[in-house]
VMD Tcl script that draws the C-alpha trace (Angstrom):
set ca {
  {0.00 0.00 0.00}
  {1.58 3.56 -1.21}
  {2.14 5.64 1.99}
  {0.32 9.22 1.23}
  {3.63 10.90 0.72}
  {4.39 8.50 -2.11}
  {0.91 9.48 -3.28}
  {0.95 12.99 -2.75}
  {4.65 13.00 -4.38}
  {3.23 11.64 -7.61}
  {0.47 13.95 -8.19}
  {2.89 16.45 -7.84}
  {4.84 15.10 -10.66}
  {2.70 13.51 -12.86}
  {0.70 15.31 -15.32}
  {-2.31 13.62 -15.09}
  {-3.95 14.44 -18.35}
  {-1.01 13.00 -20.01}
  {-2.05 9.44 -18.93}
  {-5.94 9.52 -18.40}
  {-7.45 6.45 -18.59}
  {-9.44 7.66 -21.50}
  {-6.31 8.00 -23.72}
  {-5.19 4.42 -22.57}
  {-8.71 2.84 -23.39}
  {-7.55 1.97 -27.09}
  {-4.86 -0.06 -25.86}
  {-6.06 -1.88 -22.86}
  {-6.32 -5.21 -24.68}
  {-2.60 -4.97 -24.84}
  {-1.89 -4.51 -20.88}
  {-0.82 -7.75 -19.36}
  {-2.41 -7.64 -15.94}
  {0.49 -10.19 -14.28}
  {3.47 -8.07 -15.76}
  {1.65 -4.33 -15.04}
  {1.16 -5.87 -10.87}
  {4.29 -7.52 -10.93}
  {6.58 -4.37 -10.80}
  {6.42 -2.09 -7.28}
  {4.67 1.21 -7.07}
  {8.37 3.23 -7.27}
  {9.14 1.34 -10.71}
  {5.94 2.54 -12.01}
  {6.35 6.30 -10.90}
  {9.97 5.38 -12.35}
  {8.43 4.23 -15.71}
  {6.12 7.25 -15.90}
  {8.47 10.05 -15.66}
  {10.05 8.78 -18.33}
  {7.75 8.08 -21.16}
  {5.81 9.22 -23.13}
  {2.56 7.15 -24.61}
  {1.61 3.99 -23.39}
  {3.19 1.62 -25.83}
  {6.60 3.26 -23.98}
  {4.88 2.26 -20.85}
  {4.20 -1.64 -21.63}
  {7.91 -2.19 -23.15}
  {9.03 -0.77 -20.23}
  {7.33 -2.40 -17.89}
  {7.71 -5.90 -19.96}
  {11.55 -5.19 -19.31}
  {11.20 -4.47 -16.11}
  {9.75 -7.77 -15.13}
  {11.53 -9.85 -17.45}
  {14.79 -9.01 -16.33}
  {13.45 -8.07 -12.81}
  {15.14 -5.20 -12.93}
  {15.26 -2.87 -9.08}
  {14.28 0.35 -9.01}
  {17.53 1.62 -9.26}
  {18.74 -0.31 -12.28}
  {15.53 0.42 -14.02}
  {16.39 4.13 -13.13}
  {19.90 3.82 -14.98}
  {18.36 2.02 -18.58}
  {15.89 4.32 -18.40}
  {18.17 7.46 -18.36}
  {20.12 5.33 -21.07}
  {16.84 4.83 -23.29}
  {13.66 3.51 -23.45}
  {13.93 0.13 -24.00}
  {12.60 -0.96 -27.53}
  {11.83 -4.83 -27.94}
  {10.84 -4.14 -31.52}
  {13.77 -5.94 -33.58}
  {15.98 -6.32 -30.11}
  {17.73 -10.26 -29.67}
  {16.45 -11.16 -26.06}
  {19.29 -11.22 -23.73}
  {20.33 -10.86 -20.28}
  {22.53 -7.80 -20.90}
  {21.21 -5.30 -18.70}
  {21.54 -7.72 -15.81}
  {25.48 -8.95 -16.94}
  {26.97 -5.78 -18.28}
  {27.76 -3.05 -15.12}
  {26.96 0.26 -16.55}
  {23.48 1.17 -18.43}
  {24.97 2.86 -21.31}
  {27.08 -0.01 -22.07}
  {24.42 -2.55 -21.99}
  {22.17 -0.26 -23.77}
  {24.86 0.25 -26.76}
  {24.70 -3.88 -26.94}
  {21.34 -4.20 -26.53}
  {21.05 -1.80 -29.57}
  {23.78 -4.01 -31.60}
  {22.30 -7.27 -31.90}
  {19.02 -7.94 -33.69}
  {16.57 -10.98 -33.56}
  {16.70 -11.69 -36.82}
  {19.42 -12.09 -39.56}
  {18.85 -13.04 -43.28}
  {21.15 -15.28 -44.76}
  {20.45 -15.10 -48.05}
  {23.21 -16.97 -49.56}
  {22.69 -20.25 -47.84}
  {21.73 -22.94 -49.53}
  {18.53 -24.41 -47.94}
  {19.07 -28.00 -49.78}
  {22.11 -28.20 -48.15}
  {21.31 -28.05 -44.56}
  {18.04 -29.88 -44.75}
  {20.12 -32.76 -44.27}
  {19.04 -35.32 -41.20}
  {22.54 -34.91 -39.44}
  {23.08 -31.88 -37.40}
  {26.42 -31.19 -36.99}
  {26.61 -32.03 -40.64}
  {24.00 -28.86 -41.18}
  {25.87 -26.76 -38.91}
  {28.86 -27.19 -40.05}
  {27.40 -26.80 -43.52}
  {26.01 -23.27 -42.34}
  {28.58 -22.52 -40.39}
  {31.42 -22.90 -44.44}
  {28.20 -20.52 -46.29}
  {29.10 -17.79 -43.65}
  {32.43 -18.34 -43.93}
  {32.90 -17.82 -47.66}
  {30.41 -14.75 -47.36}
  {32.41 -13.36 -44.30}
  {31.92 -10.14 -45.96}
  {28.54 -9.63 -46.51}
  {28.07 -11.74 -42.95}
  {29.73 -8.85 -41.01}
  {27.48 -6.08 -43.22}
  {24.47 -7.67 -41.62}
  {26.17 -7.82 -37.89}
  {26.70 -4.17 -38.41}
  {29.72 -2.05 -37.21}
  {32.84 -2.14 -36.16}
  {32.84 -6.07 -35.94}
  {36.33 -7.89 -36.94}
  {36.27 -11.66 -37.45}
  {38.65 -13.52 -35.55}
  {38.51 -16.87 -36.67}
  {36.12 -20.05 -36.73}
  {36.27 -23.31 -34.99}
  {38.38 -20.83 -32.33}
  {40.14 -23.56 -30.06}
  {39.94 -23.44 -26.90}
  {41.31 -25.47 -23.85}
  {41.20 -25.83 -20.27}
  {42.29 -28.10 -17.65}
  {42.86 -30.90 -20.86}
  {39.23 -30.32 -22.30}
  {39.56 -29.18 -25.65}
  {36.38 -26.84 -27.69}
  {35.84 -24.87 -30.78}
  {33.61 -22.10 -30.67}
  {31.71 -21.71 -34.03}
  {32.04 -17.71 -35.09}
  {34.57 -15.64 -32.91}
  {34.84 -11.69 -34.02}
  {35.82 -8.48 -31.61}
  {33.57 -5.49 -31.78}
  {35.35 -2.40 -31.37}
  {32.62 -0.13 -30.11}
  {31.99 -2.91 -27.57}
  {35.62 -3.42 -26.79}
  {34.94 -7.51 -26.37}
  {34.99 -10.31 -28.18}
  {32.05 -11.82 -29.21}
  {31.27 -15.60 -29.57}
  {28.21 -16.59 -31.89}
  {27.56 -20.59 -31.51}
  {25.72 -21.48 -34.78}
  {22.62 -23.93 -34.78}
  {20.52 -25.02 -37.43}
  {17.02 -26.10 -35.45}
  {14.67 -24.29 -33.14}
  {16.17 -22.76 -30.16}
  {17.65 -24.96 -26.97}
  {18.25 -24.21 -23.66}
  {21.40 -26.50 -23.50}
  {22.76 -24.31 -26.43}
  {23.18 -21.52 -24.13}
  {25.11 -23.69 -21.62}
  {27.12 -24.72 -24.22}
  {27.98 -21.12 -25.18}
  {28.75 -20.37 -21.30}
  {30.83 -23.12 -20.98}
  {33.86 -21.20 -24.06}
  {32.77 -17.41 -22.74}
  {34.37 -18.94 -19.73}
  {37.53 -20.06 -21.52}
  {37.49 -16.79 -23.59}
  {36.92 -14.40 -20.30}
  {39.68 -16.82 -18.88}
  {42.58 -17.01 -21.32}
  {41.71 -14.90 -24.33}
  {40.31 -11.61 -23.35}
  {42.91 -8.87 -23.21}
  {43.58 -7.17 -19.77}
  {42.06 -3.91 -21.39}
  {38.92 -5.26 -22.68}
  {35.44 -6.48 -21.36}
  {33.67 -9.60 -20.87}
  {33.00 -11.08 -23.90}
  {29.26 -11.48 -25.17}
  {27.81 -15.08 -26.67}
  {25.01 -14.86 -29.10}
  {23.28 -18.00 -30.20}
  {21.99 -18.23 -34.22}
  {19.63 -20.43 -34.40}
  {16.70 -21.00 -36.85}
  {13.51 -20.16 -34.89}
  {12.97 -19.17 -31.18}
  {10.27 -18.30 -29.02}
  {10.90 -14.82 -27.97}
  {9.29 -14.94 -24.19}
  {10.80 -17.78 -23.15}
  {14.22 -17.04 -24.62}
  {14.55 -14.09 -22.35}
  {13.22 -16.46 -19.63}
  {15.55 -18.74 -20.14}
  {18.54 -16.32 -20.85}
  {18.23 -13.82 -17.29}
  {19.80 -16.27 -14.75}
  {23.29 -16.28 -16.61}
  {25.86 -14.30 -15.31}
  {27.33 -13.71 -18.63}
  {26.21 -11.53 -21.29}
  {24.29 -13.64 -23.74}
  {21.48 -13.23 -26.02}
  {19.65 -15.30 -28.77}
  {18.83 -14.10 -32.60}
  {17.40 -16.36 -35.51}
  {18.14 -16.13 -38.96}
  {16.31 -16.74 -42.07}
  {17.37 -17.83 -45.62}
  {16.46 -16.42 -49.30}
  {13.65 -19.16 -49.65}
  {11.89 -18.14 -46.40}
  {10.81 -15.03 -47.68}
  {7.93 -14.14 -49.25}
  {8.27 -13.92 -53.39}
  {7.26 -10.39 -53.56}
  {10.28 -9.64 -51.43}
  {12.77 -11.89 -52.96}
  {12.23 -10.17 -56.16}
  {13.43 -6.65 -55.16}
  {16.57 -8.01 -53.70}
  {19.87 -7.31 -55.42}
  {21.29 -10.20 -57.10}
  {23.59 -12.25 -55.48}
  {26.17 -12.59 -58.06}
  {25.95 -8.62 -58.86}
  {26.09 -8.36 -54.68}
  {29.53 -10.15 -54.42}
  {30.82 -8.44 -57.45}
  {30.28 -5.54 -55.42}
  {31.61 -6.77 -53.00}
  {34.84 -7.67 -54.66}
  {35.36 -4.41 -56.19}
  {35.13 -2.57 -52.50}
}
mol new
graphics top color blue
foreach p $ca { graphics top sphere $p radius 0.5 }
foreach p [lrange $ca 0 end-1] q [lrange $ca 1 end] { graphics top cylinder $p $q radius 0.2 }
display resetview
């Protein structure tokens, strides 16, 4: 129960008229009753001061419960941004990385979706897994290029099949580049199917190794994203917020799984590489 100088504090505040209930009638469908009573009264005067329609209000308070976020860290993302799950990989990285502007800039770097256009979608329709991983895994490789264009900025690729070892147990992490904006290496572990929970141990297991005996005195933590095919959003980010590393999940999607009318106004892909080439 709000004491009445919480009350009285938030009247003063809070203009009213800004967020009547009339204005949030056309959207009411969209308020999820568990999320909007499972944040405290101070995260919601918290939330308010800093938005500005309602749709601002449900992300915010979506993230808020999600990554259960206090009061005071949802006071530092919100003075970083208001958090935007449109076209945002779910990920634990407000919770892993220490200040909000940093976890903000890598929440703001890594999408949920990639195309992939130059895959070949015969070719890992195979039954064996690691044969279709490996197979997607040598399509990225010889379009390294045009892979790191759709990561976006300032990402260098390191190497694939990165070995690692520890304490006599060898691994290879799939995709290894350094993002210079992020100052860490970055570890994407490639899968072909619907997302996994184990896949995310998995990744844990070499950002260990990499925090461990790769990462540079200077830099920080490094950050694993998981590729996979498909994933279910929600329970991705459920999944993902108990991790003490920075982690996220994205999909990706080849030529074929696009509608026609979209595949036709696509550049080439021959002309693309040519391109390429001549850069």
């Amino acid at each position: 129960m709000a004491s009445e100088l919480e009350t009285e504090d938030l009247r003063n505040k809070i203009e009213y008229d800004s967020f009547a209930l009339a204005k949030w009638a056309p959207t009411t469908s969209e308020i999820n009753r568990d999320e909007f009573l499972g944040i405290s009264f101070s995260h919601h005067i918290e939330i308010l001061h800093k938005t500005k329609n309602i749709q601002e209000v449900l992300n915010c308070i979506h993230e808020a419960v999600v990554h259960q976020w206090d009061k005071y860290t949802l006071r530092d993302v919100l003075k970083a941004g208001i958090p935007q799950p449109e076209h945002i990989a779910p990920n634990n990285f407000a919770q892993t990385i220490p200040t909000a502007k940093a976890s903000m800039k890598a929440i703001r770097m890594f999408k949920d979706e990639y195309l992939l256009d130059y895959i070949n979608v015969e070719e890992i329709d195979a039954e064996d897994e690691d044969v279709d991983e490996a197979v997607v895994e040598q399509h990225i490789i010889q379009n390294i290029k045009r892979f790191i264009m759709t990561l976006g900025r300032d990402f260098t690729f390191v190497g694939n099949q990165y070995h690692l070892e520890i304490y006599g147990e060898e691994m290879k992490s799939d995709l290894l580049f350094f993002n210079r904006e992020l100052n860490a290496l970055v570890a994407i572990e490639l899968k072909k199917g619907k997302f996994k929970p184990a896949y995310l141990g998995q990744l844990y297991a070499y950002m260990q190794v990499l925090d461990d005996k790769v990462k540079k005195p200077h830099e920080n933590p490094c950050i694993g994203i998981v590729l996979c095919r498909s994933a279910n959003q929600a329970y991705v980010e459920y999944a993902v917020r108990d991790y003490n590393k920075p982690m996220g999940v994205s999909t990706y999607k080849t030529l074929s799984d696009m509608p026609t009318s979209m595949r036709e106004i696509l550049p080439d892909v021959k002309e693309m590489m040519e391109l390429l080439d001549e850069e």
